[in-house]
C-alpha positions as CSV (number, residue, x, y, z in Angstrom):
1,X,94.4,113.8,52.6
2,X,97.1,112.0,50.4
3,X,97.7,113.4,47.1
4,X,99.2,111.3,44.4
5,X,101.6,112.4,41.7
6,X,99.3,112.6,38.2
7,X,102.6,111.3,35.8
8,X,104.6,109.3,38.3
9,X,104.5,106.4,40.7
10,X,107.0,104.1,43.1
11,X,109.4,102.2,40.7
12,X,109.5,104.3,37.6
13,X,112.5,105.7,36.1
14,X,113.3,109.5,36.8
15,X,112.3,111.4,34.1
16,X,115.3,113.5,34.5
17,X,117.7,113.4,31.5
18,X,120.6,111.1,31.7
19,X,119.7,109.7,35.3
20,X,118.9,105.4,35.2
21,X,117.4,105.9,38.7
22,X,114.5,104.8,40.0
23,X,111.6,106.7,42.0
24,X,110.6,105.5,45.6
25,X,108.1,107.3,48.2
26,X,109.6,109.7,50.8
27,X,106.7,108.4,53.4
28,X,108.8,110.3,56.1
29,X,108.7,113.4,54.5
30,X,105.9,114.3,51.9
31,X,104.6,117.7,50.6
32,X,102.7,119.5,53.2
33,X,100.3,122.0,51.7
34,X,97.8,123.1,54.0
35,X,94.6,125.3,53.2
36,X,92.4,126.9,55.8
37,X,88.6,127.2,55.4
38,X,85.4,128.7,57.0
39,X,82.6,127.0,57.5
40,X,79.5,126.9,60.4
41,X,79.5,125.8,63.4
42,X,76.2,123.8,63.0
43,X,75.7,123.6,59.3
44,X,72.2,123.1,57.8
45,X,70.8,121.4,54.5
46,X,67.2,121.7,53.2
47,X,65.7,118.6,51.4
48,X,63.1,119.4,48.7
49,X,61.7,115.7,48.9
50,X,59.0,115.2,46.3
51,X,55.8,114.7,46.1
52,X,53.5,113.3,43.8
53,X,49.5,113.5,44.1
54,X,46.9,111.2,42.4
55,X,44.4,113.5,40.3
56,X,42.0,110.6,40.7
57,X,42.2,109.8,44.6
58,X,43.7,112.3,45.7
59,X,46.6,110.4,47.3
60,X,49.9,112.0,48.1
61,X,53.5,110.1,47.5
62,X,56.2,111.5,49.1
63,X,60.0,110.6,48.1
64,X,62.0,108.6,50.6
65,X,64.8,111.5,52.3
66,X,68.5,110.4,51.3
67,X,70.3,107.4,53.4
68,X,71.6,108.4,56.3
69,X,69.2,111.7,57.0
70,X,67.8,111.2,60.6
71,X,64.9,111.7,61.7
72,X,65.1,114.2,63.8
73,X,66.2,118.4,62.8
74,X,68.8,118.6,65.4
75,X,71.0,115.4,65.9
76,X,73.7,114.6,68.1
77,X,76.2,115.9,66.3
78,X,74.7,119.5,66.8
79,X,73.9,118.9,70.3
80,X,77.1,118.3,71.4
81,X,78.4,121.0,69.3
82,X,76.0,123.9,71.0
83,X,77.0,122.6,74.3
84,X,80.6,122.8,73.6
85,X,80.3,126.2,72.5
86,X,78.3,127.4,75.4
87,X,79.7,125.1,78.7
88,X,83.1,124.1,77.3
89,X,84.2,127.8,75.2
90,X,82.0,130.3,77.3
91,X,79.5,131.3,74.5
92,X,76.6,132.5,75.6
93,X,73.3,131.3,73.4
94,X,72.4,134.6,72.0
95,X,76.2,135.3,70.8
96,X,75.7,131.7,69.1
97,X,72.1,132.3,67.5
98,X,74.0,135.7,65.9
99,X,77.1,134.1,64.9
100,X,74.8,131.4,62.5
101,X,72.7,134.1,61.8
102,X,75.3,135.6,59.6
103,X,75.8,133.0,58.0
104,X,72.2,132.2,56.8
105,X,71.1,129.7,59.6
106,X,68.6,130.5,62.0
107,X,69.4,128.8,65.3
108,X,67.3,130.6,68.3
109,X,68.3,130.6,71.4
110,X,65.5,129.3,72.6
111,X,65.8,126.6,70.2
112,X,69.7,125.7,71.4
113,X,68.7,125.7,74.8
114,X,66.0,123.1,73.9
115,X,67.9,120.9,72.4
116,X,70.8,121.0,75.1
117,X,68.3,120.3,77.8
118,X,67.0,117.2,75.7
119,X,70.6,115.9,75.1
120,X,71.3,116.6,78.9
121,X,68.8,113.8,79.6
122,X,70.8,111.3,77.6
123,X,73.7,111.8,79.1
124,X,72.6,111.6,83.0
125,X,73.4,108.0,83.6
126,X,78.0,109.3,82.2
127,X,77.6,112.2,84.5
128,X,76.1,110.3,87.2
129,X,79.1,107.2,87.2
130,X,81.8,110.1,86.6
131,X,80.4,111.2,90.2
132,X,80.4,107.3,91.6
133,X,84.0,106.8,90.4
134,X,85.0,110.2,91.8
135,X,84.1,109.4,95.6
136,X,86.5,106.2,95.3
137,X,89.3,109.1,94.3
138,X,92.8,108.8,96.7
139,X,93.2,112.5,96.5
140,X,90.1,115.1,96.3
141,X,90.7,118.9,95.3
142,X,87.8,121.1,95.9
143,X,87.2,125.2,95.9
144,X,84.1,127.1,94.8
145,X,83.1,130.6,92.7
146,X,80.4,133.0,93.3
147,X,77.3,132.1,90.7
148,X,74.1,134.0,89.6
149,X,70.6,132.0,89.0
150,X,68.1,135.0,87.6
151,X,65.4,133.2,88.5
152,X,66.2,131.6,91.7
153,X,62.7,130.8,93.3
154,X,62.2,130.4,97.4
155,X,60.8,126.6,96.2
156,X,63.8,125.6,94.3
157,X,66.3,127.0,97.1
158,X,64.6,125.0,99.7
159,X,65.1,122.1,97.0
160,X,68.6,122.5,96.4
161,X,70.1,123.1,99.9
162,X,72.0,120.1,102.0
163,X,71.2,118.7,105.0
164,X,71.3,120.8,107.9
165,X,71.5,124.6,105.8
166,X,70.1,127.7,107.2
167,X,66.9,128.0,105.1
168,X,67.9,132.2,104.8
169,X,71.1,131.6,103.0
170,X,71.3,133.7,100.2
171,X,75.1,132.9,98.2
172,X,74.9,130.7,95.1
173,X,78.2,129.5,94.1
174,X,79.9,127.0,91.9
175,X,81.7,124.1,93.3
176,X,84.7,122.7,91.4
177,X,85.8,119.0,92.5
178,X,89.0,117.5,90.8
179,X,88.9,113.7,91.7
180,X,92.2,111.6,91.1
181,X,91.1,108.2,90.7
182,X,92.5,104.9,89.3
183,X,91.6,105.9,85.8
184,X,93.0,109.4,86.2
185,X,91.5,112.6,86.9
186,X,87.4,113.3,87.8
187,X,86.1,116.5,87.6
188,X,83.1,117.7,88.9
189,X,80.8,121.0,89.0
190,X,77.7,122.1,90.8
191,X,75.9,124.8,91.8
192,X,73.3,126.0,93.7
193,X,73.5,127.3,97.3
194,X,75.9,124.8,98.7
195,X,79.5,125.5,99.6
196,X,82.7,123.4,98.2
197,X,82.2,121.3,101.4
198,X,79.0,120.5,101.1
199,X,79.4,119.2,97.7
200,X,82.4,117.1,98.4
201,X,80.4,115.9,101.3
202,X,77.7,114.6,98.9
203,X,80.1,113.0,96.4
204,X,81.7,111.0,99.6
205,X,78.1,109.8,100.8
206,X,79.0,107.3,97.4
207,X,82.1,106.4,98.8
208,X,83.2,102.6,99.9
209,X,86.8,102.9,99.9
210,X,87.4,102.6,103.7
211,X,90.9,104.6,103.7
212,X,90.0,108.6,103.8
213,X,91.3,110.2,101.1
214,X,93.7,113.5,100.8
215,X,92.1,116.3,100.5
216,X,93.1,119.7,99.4
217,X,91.6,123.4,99.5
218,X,92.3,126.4,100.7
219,X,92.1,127.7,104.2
220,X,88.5,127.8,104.1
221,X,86.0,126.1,106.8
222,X,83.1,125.9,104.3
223,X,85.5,123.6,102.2
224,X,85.5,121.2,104.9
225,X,83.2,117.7,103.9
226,X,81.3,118.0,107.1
227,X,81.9,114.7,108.9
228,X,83.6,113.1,106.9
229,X,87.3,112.3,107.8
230,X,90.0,113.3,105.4
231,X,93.6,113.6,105.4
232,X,93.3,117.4,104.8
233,X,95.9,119.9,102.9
234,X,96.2,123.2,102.6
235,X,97.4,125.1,99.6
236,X,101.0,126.3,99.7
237,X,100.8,128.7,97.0
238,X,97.7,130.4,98.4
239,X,99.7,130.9,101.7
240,X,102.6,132.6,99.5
241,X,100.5,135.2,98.1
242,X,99.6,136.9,101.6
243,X,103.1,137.2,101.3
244,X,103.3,138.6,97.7
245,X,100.5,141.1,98.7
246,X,102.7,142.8,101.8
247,X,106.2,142.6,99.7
248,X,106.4,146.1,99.2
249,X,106.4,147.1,102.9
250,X,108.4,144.3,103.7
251,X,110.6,143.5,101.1
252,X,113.2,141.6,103.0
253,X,111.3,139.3,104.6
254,X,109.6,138.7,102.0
255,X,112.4,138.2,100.1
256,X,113.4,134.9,102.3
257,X,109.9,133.1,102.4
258,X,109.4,133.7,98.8
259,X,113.0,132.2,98.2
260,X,112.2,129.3,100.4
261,X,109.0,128.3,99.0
262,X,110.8,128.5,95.4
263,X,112.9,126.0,95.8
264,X,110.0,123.8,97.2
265,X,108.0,124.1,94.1
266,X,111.3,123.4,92.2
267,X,111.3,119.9,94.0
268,X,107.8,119.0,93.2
269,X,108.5,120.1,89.7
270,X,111.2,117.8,89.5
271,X,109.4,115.0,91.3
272,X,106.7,115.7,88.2
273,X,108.8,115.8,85.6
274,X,110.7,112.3,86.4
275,X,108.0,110.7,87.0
276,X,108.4,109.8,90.2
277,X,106.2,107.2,92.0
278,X,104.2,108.9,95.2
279,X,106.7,107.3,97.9
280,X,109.7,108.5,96.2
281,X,108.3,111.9,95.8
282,X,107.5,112.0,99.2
283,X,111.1,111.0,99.9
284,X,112.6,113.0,97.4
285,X,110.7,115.7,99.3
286,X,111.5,114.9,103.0
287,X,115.1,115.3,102.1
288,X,115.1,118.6,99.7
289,X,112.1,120.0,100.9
290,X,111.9,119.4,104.8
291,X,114.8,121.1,106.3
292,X,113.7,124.2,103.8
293,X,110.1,124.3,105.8
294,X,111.5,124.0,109.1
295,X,114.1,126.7,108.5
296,X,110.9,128.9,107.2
297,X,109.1,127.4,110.5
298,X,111.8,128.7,112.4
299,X,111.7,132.2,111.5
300,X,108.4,132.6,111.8
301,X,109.0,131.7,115.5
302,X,111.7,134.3,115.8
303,X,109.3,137.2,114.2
304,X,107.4,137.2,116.9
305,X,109.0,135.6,119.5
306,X,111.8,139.0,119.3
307,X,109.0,140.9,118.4
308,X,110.4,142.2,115.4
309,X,107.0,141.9,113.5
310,X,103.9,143.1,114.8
311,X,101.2,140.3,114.8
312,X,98.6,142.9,113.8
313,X,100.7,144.0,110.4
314,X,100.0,142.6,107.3
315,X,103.4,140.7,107.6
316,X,102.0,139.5,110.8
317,X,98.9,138.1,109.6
318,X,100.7,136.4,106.9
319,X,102.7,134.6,109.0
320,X,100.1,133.7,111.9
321,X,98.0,132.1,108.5
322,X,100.7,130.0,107.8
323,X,101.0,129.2,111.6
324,X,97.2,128.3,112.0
325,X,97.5,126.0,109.0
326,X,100.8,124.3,109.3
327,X,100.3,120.9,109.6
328,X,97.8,121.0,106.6
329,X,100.3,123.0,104.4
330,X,103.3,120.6,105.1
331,X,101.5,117.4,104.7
332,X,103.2,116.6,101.5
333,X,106.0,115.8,103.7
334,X,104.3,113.1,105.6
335,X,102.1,111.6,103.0
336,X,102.5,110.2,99.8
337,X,100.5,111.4,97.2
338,X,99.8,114.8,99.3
339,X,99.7,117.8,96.6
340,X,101.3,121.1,97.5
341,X,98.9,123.2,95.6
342,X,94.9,123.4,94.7
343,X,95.9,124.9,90.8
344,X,94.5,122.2,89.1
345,X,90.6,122.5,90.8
346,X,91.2,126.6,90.3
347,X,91.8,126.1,86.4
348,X,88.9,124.0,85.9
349,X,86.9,126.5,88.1
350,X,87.6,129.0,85.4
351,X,84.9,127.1,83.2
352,X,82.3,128.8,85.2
353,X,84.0,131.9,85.6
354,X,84.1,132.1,81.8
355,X,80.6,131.5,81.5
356,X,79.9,133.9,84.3
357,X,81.6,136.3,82.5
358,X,79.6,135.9,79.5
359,X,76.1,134.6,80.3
360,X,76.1,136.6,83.6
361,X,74.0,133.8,85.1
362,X,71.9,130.8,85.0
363,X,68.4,131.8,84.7
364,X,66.8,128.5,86.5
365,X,68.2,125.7,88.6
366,X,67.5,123.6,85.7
367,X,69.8,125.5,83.6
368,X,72.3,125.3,86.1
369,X,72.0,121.5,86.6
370,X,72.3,121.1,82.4
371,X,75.6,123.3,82.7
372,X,77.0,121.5,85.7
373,X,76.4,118.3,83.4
374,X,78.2,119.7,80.5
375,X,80.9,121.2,82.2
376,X,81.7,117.8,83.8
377,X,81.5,115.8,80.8
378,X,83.9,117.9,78.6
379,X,86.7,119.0,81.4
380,X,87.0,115.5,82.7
381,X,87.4,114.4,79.0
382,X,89.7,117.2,78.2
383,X,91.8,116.1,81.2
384,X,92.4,112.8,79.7
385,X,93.1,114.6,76.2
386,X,90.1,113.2,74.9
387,X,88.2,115.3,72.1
388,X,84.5,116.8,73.8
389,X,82.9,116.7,70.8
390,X,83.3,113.0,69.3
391,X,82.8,111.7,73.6
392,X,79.3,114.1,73.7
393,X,78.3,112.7,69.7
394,X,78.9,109.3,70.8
395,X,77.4,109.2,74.6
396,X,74.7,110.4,72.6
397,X,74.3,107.8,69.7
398,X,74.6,104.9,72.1
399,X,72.0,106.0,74.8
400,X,70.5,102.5,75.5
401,X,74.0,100.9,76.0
402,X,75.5,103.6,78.1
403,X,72.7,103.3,80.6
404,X,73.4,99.3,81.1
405,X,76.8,100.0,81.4
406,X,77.7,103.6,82.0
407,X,81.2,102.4,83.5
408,X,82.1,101.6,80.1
409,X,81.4,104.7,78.6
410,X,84.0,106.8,80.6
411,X,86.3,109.3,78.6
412,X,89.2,107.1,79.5
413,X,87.7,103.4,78.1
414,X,84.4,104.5,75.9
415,X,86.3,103.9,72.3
416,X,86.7,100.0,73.7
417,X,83.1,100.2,73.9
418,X,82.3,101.6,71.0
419,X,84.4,99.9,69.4
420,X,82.3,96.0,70.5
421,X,79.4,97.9,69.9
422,X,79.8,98.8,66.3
423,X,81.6,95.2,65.6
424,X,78.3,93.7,67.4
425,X,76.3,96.0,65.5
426,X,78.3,94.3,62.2
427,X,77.8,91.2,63.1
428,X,74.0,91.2,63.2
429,X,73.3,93.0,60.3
430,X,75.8,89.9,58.5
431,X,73.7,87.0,60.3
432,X,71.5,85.3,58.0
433,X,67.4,85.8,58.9
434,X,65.7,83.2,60.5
């Protein structure tokens, strides 16, 4: 907020004595005074309206509500800001109903999750063309969590499992899926009783893009997209810590691998940080990075071909994982574009491990569906270091064009289309009546 001086303004003459200067503004450097204060996270305000009754007829006249007062108690702004709260800061709804309770508002929990689900219906047609645009992604991370659903009927099990599942499977986890995509990065959650695979497996049933695209998880077979092909990559850094976890017992060997893969990641931070285009990367890498992977591949040979490790030993197992997966863990060195690591699907992943610490659980499918929605919407905008709340307020306010066009409405390109919306909006409220 811009504060002007009370006595002064650009162009008058200093009021200092003796000086025949003149003022100008210092736009580049103004007074900053900055004041910090509490308010609610969902505010509300009563209206007394009026009313007025006939003593004759009986009739009641009620006064008109101010302009701009919607119709409805909760609106979109208060939507979006329960389900930030809840799927994108981890609080559950009972820690939100006591929070406004102290300060005067009564907001039930009941009552929040209410209005999420309604607003979750809104927004199906965004979450539905993030998952569309994500199966056309060049490289695809995907891991899973553990998940609880309270109340997790035999019916709605049946419902939710893929093609193919054992109908006795019991695990309910949550899959993360981190698309990278033309317009930047997707991401995607679900849960249920599906595996990581399986879900990637449903987003690439959308897919036309005829190339198969990079994929990267962990060691895992349940990660695997079932038949679809991929160019598949392991992650380096989780093949590092079954080194990390034996260094005490072997701290010399250790010692090497752990100073070999450092100087890896050094490259593919520098490769990052200049911005380098996926073929230079790639050959930035196959002349840093290649001869330090075969010298680690070499040893690995020696270990057991001298039999100076025993296969058996926690060293041993170590290095027969990194055998196993080779190919998959050095693929960066053959591919453009291949990643070296899976952080970037494990730090969305901790979304749900947030609210799993919190909540505890889902208690219904439904309820999980509504958080998987949530949780999509406001990491993939947060990934493009777009603001959750004014991209949940504004899906929301614009429900009729978004389903059209839901394309338009991504995190990436949706304040273009709000902003021809609102000038079309101007434009007929100006045109004359016919």
């Amino acid at each position: 907020m811009a504060v002007a001086h009370a006595r002064l303004k650009h162009g008058d003459r200093c009021p200092e004595p003796g000086c025949e200067g003149r003022l100008y503004v210092q736009r580049r450097a103004p007074a900053l005074l900055v004041r910090v204060t509490g308010v609610a996270p969902l505010a509300a305000q009563v209206y007394e309206l009026e009313r007025l009754r006939c003593g004759l007829c009986g009739t009641v006249f009620t006064a008109e509500p101010p302009a701009g007062v919607g119709e409805t108690k909760y609106d979109e702004t208060a939507a979006a800001m329960i389900a930030l709260l809840k799927y994108g800061c981890g609080l559950p709804f009972h820690r939100i109903q006591r929070l406004e309770k102290a300060l005067a508002i009564p907001l039930p929990a009941a009552t929040q999750w209410e209005v999420v689900q309604q607003a979750a219906a809104r927004l199906t047609p965004a979450f539905a063309e993030l998952a569309e645009q994500a199966a056309e992604g060049t490289v695809l991370y995907n891991d899973d969590t553990t998940m609880r659903i309270l109340n997790f009927t035999q019916e709605a099990r049946s419902e939710a499992l893929p093609p193919g599942a054992r109908a006795d499977r019991t695990g309910v986890f949550t899959s993360g899926l981190v698309a990278e995509t033309a317009h930047g990065p997707i991401a995607l959650f679900k849960t249920g009783p599906c595996h990581a695979g399986e879900h990637l497996a449903e987003v690439l049933d959308r897919r036309e893009a005829p190339d198969p695209p990079i994929q990267m998880s962990d060691g895992l077979s349940r990660n695997k997209p079932g038949d679809h092909p991929t160019q598949a990559a392991s992650c380096l850094p989780h093949a590092r810590r079954k080194y990390v976890d034996v260094a005490n017992a072997f701290p010399d060997e250790v010692a090497f691998v752990l100073k070999t893969l450092r100087e890896v990641f050094r490259t593919d931070q520098q490769a990052r940080r200049e911005g380098l285009s996926p073929p230079d990367r790639l050959l930035l890498h196959q002349q840093e990075s290649a001869p330090r992977m075969q010298a680690l591949e070499d040893w690995m040979a020696r270990q057991f071909a001298e039999h100076t490790v025993e296969p058996h030993s926690g060293l041993g197992q170590a290095i027969s994982y990194m055998q196993n997966h080779w190919q998959k863990l050095t693929l960066f060195l053959r591919v453009p574009g291949a990643p070296i690591d899976n952080n970037i699907c494990e730090r969305i992943l901790k979304k749900a491990i947030l609210h799993r610490k919190n909540a505890l659980f889902y208690r219904t499918l439904n309820g999980a569906r509504v958080g998987d929605l949530f949780m999509s919407l406001i990491h993939t905008a947060e990934l493009h270091q777009i603001e959750p709340f004014d991209y949940l307020v504004t899906l929301q306010r614009h429900v009729a064009t978004v389903a059209l066009d839901p394309s338009a409405w991504m995190p990436w390109n949706y304040t273009e289309a709000l902003a021809r919306a609102e000038a079309a909006a101007a434009n007929e409220a100006e045109a004359p009546p016919d």
